[in-house]
C-alpha positions in Angstrom: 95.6 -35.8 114.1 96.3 -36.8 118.1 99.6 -35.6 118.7 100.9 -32.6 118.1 104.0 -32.8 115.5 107.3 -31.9 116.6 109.7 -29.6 114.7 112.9 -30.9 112.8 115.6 -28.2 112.2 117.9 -29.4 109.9 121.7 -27.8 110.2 124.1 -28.1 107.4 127.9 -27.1 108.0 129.3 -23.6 105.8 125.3 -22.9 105.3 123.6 -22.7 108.6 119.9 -23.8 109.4 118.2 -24.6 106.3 115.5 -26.2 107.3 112.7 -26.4 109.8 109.5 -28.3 109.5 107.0 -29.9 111.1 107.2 -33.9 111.8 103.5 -34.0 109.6 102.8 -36.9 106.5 100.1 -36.4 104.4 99.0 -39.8 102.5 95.8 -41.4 100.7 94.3 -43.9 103.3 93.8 -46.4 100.3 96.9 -46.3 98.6 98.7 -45.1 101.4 100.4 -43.0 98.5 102.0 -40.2 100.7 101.1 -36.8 98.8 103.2 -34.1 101.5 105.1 -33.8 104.4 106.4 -31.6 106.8 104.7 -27.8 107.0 102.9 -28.5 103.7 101.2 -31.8 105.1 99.6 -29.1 107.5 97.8 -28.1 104.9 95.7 -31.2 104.2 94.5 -31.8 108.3 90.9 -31.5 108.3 90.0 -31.7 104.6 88.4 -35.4 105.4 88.0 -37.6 102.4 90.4 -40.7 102.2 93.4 -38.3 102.7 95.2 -38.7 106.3 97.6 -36.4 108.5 99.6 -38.2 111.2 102.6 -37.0 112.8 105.2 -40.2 112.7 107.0 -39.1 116.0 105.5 -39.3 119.1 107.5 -37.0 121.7 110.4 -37.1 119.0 110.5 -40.9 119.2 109.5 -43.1 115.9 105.8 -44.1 116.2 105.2 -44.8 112.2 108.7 -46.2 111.3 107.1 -46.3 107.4 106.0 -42.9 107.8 109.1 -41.7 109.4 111.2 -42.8 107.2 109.3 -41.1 104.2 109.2 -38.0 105.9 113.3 -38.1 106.6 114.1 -38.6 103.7 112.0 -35.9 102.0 113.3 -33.3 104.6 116.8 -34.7 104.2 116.6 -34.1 100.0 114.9 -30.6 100.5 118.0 -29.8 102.7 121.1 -30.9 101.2 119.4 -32.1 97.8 120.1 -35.6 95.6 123.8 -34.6 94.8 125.4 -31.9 96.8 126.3 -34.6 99.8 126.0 -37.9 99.0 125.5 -39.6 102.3 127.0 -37.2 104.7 127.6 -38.1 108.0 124.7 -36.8 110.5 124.7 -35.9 113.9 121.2 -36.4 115.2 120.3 -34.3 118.6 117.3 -36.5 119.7 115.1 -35.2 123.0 116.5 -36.7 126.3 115.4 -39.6 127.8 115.1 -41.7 125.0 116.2 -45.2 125.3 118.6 -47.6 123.7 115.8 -48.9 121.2 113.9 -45.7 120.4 117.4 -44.2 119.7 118.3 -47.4 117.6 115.0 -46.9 115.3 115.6 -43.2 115.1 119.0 -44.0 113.6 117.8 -46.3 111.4 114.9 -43.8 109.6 117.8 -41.0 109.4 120.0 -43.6 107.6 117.2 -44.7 105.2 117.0 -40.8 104.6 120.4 -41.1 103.1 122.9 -40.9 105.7 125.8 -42.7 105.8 127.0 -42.5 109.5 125.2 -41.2 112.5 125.9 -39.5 116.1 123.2 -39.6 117.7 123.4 -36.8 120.8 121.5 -36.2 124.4 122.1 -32.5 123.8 120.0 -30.1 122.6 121.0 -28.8 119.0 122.5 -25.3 120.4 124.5 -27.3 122.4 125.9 -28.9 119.4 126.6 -26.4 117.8 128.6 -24.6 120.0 130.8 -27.6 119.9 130.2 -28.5 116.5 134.0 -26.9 115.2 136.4 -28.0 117.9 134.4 -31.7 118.8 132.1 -32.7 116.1 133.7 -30.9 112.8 133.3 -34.2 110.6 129.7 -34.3 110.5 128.5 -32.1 107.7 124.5 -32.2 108.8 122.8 -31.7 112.3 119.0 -32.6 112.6 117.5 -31.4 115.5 114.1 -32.8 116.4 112.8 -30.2 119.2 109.3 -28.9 120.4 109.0 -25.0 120.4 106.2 -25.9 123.0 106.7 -28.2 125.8 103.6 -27.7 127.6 102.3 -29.8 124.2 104.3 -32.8 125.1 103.0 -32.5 128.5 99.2 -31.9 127.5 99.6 -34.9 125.6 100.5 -37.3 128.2 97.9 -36.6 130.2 95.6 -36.7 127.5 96.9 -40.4 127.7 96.9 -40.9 131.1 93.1 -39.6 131.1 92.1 -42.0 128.6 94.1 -45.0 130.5 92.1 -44.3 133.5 88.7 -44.2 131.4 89.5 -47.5 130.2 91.0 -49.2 133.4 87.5 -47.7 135.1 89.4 -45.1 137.2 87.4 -42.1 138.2 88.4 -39.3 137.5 88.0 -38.0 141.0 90.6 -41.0 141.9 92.3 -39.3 139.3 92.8 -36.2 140.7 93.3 -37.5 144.4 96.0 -39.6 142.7 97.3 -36.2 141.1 97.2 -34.3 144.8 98.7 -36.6 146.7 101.2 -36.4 144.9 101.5 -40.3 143.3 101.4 -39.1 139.8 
C-alpha cells in the first residue's frame, strides 16, 4: 500500500456518529473479487499472495473510482443498513481544495453508494454539524472524509515530489537548494 488511507466518519441524524473507517479495499488481484473494506481490509496488508490492499482515495480525492465506489457503498450499508433509509439525502464534507471535477467524481461514488441527493461541503464535518439543525436539517447522513494525521498527507507529497525529481534526473541536492530557497 503507497498512500496512507484516510478516515470516513459517517454521521446519521437522531443517532450520531456511527461510523468511522479507514478508506482501505481488500480484493483478489485475479478476480479482482473484493473480499473487505474499510478497518477490516487492514487486516489483509502484507499477507502477499494474489490478495491486494489499496486505499481508493488519494488525499480524500477518488483515485480507484471502481474501488471507491465498492468501498462507499459497503460503509454506506454498514451505517444506515439496506432498509432503514432508502436513499437519504447526504451531505458529503470533502477536504478543501478539491476541484470542480474531483468533487463531481466524489459525488458520483457516494451516489452509487445509495444516495439519492448530495451536498457536497468545503467545511470540515464539525463545522456541519454545528449547523446541521438550523441550515442543513433535510439531509439525514453526513460522511466526513478527514485525516487524523496531516503530517501523512504532507509526507506523501513529498514522497512524490522525490520520486518526480528521481525520474526527471533532479538531484537531490538541487532538491534541497530548490526546498531552501524557498521555490518549493
Amino acid at each position: 500500500m503507497n498512500y496512507e488511507p484516510a478516515d470516513i466518519v459517517i454521521y446519521v441524524k437522531d443517532k450520531g456518529t456511527v461510523l468511522k473507517e479507514k478508506s482501505l479495499v481488500a480484493y483478489e488481484e485475479t478476480s479482482g473479487k473484493i473480499l473487505a473494506v474499510g478497518t477490516e481490509a487492514a487486516e489483509f496488508a502484507g499477507k502477499g499472495g494474489e490478495i491486494l490492499v489499496c486505499s481508493p482515495l488519494r488525499r480524500g480525492k477518488v483515485a480507484d473510482y471502481i474501488a471507491a465506489a465498492a468501498l462507499f457503498q459497503e460503509l454506506f450499508r454498514k451505517a444506515v443498513g439496506r432498509k432503514t433509509l432508502s436513499k437519504p439525502p447526504v451531505a458529503l464534507c470533502a477536504p478543501e481544495g478539491m476541484t470542480e471535477v474531483e468533487k463531481r467524481a466524489l459525488e458520483e461514488v457516494i451516489r452509487q453508494a445509495g444516495a439519492r441527493e448530495i451536498l457536497i461541503c468545503d467545511v470540515p464535518m464539525e463545522d456541519f454539524l454545528e449547523k446541521a439543525e438550523e441550515k442543513y436539517s433535510r439531509y439525514k447522513v453526513a460522511i466526513g472524509i478527514t485525516k487524523e494525521e496531516p503530517d501523512r498527507y504532507v509526507a506523501e507529497g513529498l514522497e512524490e515530489i522525490r520520486h518526480f525529481a528521481g525520474t526527471a534526473g533532479i538531484s537531490m541536492d538541487r532538491l534541497e537548494e530548490l526546498w531552501k530557497g524557498g521555490v518549493m
